[in-house]
C-alpha positions in Angstrom: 30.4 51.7 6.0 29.4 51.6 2.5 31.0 54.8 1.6 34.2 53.6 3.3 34.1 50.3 0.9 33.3 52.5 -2.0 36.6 54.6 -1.2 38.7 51.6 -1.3 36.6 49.5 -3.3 38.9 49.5 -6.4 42.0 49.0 -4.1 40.2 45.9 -3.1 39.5 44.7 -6.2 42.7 44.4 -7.8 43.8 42.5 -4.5 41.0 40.2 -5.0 42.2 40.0 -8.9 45.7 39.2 -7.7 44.4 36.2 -5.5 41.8 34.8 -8.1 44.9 34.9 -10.6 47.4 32.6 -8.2 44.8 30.2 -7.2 43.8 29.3 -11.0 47.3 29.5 -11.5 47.9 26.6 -8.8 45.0 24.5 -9.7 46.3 24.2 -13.1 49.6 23.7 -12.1 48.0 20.7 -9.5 46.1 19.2 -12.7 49.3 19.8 -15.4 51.2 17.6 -12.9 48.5 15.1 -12.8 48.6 14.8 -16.5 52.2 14.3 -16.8 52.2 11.6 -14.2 49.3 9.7 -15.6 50.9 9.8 -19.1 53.9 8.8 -17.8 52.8 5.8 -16.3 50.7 5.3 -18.7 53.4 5.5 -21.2 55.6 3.0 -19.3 52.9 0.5 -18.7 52.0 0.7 -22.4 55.1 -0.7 -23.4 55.5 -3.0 -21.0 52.3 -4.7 -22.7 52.7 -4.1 -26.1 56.5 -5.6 -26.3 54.2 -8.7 -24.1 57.0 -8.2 -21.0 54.3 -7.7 -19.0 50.4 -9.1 -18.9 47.0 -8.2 -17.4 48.1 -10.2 -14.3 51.5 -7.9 -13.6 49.2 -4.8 -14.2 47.1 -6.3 -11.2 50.1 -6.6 -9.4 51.7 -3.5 -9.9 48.2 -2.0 -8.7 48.6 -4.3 -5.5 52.1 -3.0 -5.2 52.0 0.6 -5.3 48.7 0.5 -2.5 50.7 -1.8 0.0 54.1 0.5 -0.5 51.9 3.7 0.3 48.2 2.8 1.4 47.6 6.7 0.9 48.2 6.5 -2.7 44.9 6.9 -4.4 43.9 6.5 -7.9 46.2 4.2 -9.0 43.5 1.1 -9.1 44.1 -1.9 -12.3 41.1 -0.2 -14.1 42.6 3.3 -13.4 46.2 2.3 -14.1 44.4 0.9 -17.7 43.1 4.4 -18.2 46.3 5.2 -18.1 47.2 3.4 -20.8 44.1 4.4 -22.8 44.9 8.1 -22.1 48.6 7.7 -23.3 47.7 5.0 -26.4 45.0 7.1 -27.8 46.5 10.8 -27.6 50.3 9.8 -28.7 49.0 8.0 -31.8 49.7 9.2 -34.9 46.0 10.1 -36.2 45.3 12.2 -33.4 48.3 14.0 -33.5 48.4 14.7 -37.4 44.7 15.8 -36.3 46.0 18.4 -34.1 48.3 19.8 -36.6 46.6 20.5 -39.2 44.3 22.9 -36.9 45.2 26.3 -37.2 45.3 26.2 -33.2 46.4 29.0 -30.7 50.6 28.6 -30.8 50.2 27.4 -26.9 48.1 24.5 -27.8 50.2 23.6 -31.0 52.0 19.6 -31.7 55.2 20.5 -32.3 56.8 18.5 -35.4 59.4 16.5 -32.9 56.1 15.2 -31.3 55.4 13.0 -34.5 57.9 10.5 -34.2 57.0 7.7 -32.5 59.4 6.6 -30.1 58.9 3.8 -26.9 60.0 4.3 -23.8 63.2 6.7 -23.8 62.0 10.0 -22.5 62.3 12.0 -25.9 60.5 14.8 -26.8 58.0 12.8 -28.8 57.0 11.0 -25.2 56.3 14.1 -24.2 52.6 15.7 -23.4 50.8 17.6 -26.1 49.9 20.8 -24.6 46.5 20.4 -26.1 45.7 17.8 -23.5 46.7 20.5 -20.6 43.6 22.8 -21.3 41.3 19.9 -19.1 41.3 17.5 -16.3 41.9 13.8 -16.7 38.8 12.6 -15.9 37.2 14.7 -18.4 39.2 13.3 -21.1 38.3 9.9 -19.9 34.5 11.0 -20.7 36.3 12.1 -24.1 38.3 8.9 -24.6 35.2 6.7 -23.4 32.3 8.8 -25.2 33.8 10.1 -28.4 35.6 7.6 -31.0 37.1 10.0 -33.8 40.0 12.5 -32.8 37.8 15.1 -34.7 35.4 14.4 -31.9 37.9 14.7 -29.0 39.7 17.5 -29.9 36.4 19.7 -30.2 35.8 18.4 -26.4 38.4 19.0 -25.2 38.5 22.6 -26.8 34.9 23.2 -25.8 35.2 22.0 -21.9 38.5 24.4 -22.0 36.5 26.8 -23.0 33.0 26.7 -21.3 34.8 25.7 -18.2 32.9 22.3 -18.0 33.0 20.1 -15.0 33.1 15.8 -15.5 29.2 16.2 -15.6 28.8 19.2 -17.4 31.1 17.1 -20.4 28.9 14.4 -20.0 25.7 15.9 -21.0 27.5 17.9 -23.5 28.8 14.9 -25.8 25.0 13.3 -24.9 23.1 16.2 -26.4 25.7 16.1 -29.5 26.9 19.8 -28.9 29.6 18.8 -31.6 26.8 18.2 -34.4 25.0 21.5 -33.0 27.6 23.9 -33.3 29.6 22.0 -36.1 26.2 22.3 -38.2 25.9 24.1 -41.8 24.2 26.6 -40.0 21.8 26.9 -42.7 19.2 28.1 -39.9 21.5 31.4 -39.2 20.1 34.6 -41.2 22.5 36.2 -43.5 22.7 39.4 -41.3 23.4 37.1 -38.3 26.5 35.4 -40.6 27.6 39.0 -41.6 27.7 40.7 -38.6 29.0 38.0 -36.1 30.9 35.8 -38.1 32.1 33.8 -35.2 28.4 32.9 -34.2 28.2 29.4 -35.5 31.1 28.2 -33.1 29.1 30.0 -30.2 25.5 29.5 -30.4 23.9 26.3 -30.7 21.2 25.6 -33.0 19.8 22.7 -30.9 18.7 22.8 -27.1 17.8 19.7 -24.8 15.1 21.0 -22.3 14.3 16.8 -20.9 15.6 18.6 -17.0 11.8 20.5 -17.8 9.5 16.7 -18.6 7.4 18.4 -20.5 4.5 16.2 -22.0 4.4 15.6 -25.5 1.5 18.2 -25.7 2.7 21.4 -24.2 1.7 25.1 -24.5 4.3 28.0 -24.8 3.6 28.9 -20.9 4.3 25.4 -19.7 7.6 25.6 -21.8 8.0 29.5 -20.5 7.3 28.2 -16.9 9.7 25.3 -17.0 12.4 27.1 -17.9 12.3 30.4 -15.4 12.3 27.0 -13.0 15.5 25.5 -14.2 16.9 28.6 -15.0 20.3 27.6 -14.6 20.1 24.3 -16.2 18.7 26.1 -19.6 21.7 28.7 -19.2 24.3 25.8 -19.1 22.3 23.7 -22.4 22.9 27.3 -24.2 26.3 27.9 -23.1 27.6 29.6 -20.2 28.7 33.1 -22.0 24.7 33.6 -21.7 23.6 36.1 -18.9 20.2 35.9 -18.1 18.4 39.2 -17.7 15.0 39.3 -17.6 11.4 37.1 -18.3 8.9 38.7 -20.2 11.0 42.0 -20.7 9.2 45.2 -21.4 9.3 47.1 -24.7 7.8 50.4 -25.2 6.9 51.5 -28.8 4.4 54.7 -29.4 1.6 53.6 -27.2 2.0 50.1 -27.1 3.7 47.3 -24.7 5.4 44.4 -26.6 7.4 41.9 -24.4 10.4 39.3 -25.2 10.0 36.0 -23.8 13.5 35.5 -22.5 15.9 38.4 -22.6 20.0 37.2 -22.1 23.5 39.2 -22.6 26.5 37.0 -24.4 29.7 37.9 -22.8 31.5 36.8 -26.0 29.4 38.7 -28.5 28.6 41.1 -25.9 25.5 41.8 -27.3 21.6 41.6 -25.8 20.0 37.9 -27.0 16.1 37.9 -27.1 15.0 34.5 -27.3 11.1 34.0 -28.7 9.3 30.4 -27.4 7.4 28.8 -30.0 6.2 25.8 -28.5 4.7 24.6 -32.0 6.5 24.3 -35.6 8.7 27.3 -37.3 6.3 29.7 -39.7 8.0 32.4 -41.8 5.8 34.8 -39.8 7.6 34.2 -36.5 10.8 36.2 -38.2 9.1 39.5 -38.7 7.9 39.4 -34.8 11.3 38.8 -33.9 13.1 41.5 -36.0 10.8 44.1 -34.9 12.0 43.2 -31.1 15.1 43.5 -32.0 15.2 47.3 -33.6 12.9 48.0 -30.2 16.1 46.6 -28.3 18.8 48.5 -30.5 17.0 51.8 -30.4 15.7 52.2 -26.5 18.2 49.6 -24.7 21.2 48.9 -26.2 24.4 50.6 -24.6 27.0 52.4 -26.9 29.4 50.1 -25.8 27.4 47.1 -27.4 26.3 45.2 -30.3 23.4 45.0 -32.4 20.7 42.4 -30.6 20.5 38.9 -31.7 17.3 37.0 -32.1 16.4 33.5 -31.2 13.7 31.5 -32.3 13.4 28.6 -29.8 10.8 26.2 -31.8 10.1 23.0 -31.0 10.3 22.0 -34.9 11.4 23.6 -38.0 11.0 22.1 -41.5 14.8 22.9 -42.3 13.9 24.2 -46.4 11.3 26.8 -44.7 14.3 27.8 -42.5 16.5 28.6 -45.4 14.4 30.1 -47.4 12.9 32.7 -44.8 16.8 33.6 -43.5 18.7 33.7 -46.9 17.9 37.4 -47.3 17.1 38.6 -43.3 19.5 41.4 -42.7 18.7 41.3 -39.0 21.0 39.0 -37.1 18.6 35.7 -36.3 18.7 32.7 -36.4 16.2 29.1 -35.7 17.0 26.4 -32.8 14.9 23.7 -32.3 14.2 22.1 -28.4 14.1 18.4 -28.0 12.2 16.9 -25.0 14.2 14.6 -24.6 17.7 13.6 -25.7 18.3 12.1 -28.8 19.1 8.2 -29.0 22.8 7.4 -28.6 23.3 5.7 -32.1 21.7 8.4 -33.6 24.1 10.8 -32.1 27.4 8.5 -33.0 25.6 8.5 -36.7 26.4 12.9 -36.7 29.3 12.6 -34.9 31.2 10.4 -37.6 31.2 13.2 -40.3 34.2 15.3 -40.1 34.2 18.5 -39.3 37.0 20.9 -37.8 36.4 23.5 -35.0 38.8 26.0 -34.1 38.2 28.3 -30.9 39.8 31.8 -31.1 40.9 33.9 -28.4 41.6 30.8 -26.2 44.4 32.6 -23.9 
């Protein structure tokens, strides 16, 4: 039986290709028509308020309506047909859309020029849908609208959950653990081989990784932190990013007549490279560096395929004095960088503190 599959295997393949294709292809098409309708409405109901034709009471009303006419109709609540409004207000207005166009964005994600007139309720091309708003679901970008307050903020979001393929919860914990100040960062932490080699790593790799799904106590030890994470395995893989494959605990390296061994080994689809991630469940020393580089010429000479590049090097610590950092990776060659774990996550008004500096974040390769 298994040689039969083998025979036909490829056959199959592109068959099961085909059918993975059409069904993303209708589950966007179910979601871009969910968009346009809750723009729409939102659209209409937004100028039935602001030109004061219509009040809070109609909205309940109209919310009453549309249940009674079609008890099957769901979603379409007061508070839901107010998100509405929220998703349309926030998204047409002229800040967020200047926003979008000065990014040098792929062309399919791109505010045309028409699109910055404001117009009211004629169906023009400026009451239109930004195609930016397409690459995720509605209720994601409510958790956008709700969590994030500068358009800087959302855009990044809605890139990144485009991107990473995030669910509503996924999002969630992603503007919670500030993903936008740890990737949006001066990445002063990254080695200058690291910055030479993969340019594009600072949009990939975060420098900052929430492990509170592990409760570890304020005094742990590398093998509690080590531990932990083999437990939640998939929880750490989703705080890193989900272009990380894990591979293997503890992996093996043979050199001369000794056995060293990597922590956490993991392949990056994106960079596709190996990623060997050290645990250092005390404060960053210079030191560490060296360890690390030498793991990574083990992993370039004995297990790194033809077909891929050099090894990067984490350094997973639970602190780093930030100077120390600079200073021991503005002349490492190797590609490495220094991320810091936090326990637990860090305290909302500290997070909407990093959040209001600007920053702009472009994704490439989106299609």
């Amino acid at each position: 039986m298994n040689e039969e599959l083998s025979k036909y295997e490829q056959q199959f393949d592109e068959i099961r290709s085909v059918i993975v294709m059409h069904r993303e292809s209708a589950l966007r098409g179910v979601n871009e028509e969910s968009l346009k309708m809750s723009w729409t409405v939102g659209r209409i109901v937004s100028h039935r308020l602001r030109v004061k034709e219509w009040g809070s009471k109609v909205v309940t009303l109209l919310s009453e309506y549309l249940r009674a006419q079609d008890p099957t109709l769901k979603g379409y609540s007061r508070r839901n047909i107010y998100n509405m409004v929220m998703f349309y207000d926030e998204y047409s207005s002229n800040t967020f859309l200047a926003q979008v166009q000065d990014l040098v964005l792929p062309e399919f994600v791109q505010i045309s020029s028409a699109q910055m007139n404001k117009n009211t309720i004629v169906q023009t091309e400026s009451a239109q849908l930004p195609e930016i708003l397409r690459l995720t679901t509605f209720s994601n970008h409510l958790e956008i609208l709700n969590r994030c307050k500068s358009s800087e903020q959302r855009i990044f979001y809605i890139l990144y959950s485009y991107k990473e393929r995030l669910n509503n919860l996924e999002l969630r914990r992603c503007i919670q653990n500030d993903t936008f100040g740890s990737l949006m960062g001066d990445k002063k932490n990254f080695s200058a081989g690291l910055k030479q080699i993969y340019p594009r790593s600072s949009s990939l790799i975060k420098d900052r990784a929430f492990v509170d799904f592990l409760n570890l106590p304020q005094k742990h030890n590398e093998r509690q932190l080590h531990k932990g994470i083999l437990e939640h395995i998939k929880q750490f893989v989703l705080e890193l990013g989900k272009d990380f494959l894990f591979v293997d605990s503890e992996f093996p390296l043979q050199v001369g007549g000794s056995t060293f061994k990597v922590d956490l080994l993991f392949y990056h689809r994106g960079l596709q490279c190996l990623v060997a991630i050290e645990l250092k469940a005390r404060k960053f020393k210079p030191e560490y560096v060296g360890q690390l580089e030498f793991y990574l010429e083990a992993l370039d000479r004995d297990v790194k395929r033809s077909n891929e590049n050099p090894s990067i090097g984490i350094l997973l610590c639970q602190s780093a004095d930030h100077s120390v950092v600079e200073y021991a990776m503005s002349r490492s060659l190797s590609p490495t960088m220094v991320a810091e774990y936090h326990r637990r996550l860090i305290p909302k008004e500290i997070i909407q503190k990093s959040l209001d500096e600007f920053c702009s974040f472009v994704f490439e390769n989106m299609k």
